[in-house]
N, C-alpha and C positions, 0 to 999 in steps of 0.2 A: 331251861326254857326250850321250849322246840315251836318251830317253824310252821304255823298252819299254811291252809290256802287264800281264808277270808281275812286272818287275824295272826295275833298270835298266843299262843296257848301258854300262858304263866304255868307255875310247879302244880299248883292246886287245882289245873284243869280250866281256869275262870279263862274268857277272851279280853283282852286289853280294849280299852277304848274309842281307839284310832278310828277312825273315820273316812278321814282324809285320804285320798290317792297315794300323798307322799308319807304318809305313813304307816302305809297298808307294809306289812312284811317285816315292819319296826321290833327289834329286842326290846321285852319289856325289863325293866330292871327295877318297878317296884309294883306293888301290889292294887297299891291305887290309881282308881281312873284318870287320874291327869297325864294331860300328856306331854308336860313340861315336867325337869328334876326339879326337886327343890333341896337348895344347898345350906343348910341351917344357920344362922345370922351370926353365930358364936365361930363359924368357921374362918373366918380373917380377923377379926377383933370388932365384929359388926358390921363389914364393909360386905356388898355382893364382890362374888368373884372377877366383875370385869372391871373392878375398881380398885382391887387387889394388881390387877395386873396392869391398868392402865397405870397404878403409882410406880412400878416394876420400870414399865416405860420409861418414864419423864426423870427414872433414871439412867438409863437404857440412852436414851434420845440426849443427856448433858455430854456423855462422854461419847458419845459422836461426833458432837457439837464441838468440843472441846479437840478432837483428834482431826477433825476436819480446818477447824482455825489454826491450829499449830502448821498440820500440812500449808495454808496457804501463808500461814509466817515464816514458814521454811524455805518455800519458794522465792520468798521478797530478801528475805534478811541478807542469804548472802549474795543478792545484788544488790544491793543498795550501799554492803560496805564496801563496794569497789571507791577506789581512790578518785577524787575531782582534781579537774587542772587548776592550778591557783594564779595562769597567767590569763585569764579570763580580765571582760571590761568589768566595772560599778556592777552594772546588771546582773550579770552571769555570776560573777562573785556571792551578790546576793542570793540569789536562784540555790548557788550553792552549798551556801550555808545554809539554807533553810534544807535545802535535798541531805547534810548531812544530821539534822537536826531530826527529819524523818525516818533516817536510817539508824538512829541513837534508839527513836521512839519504839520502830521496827525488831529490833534484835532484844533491846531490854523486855517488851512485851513475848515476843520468842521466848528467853531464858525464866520470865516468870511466868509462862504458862507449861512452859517444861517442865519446870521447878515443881507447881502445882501436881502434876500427873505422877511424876516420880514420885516426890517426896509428903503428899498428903491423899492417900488413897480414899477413893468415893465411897464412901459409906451412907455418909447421908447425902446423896443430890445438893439438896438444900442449902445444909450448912458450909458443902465443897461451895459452892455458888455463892454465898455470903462473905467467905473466907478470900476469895477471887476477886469481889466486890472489895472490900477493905482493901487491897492490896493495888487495885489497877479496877476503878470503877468502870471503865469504856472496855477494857479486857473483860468482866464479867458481864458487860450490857451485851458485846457482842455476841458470848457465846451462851445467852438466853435468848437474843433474835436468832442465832442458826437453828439452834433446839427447834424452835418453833417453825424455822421455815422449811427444815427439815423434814418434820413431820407433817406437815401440811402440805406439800410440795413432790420429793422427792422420794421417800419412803412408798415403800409397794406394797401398802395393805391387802391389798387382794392376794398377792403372792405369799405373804406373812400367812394367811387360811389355808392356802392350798400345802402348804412348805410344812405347816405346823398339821393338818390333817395326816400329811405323808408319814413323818415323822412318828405320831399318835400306831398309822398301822402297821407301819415296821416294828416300832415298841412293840405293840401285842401279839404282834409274829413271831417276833424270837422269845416272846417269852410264852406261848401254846409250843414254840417248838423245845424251847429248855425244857416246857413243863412234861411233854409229853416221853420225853427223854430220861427226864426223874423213871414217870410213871411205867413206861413200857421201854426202856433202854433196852435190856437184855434179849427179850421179845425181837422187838426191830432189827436190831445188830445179826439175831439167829437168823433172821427170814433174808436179812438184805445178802445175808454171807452165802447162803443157799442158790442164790439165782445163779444164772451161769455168763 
């Protein structure tokens, strides 16, 4: 494809159908005048591609979720199993038993979300979440609220664009430059050996 002035010029000579300002200068990459791709319905298993990747996500966003709750059970657990004085009044006693009763609740939810991460790997999101759920219902309630607030919240969609655009033209950078390396290695290596 080469680059006109007004358009752009497809293999067969034809001008693409851009119109538009921001797509004046645009590479065509099919032959037909649309000027959106179209990605064939058989390519995900009938899903479009941003539903392909949104599912990618929500598994993506559990196991953040799940690495972020652990962080902040790691935080707790081992203060809360420091020792309490047992010369305390009625009161204080009480207080305390309940404060060690939360710190039982603290470490065992620790060890079985640890447990989880170790020893049953995410495969499916889902069924990890289910499995969590059977085990420690308030443990899997939680880390479907973070998922979500996470995503909603905290997470840098805009920068996820710009980060994944980067990425996309570094890709095809090293690989015009591998390619061109295949093609003309010997070529380049003689010309660059020559300069002074």
């Amino acid at each position: 494809m080469v680059k006109g002035g007004r358009g752009v010029r497809t293999p067969r000579g034809r001008r693409c159908g851009c119109r538009t300002r921001r797509a004046r200068g645009c590479w065509v990459v099919s032959e037909f005048d649309s000027e959106k791709m179209h990605v064939p319905s058989d390519s995900f298993g009938g899903n479009s591609p941003e539903r392909h990747v949104a599912k990618s996500m929500r598994k993506f966003f559990t196991f953040v979720a799940a690495k972020i709750v652990l962080h902040q059970l790691e935080g707790v657990a081992p203060e809360s199993a420091t020792p309490m004085e047992a010369d305390q009044p009625g009161d204080a006693q009480e207080g305390t038993a309940e404060a060690r009763r939360s710190a039982k609740r603290i470490q065992s939810d620790y060890q079985q979300l640890l447990d989880m991460l170790q020893n049953h790997p995410m495969k499916d999101e889902q069924e990890w979440i289910q499995m969590l759920l059977q085990k420690n219902s308030m443990l899997g309630l939680r880390i479907m609220e973070v998922r979500k607030a996470y995503a909603e919240i905290d997470f840098e969609w805009d920068n996820l664009r710009k980060v994944s655009m980067s990425i996309l033209e570094e890709g095809n950078d090293d690989m015009m430059q591998w390619w061109v390396k295949q093609q003309y290695g010997e070529g380049i290596q003689d010309e660059s050996s020559q300069e002074p």
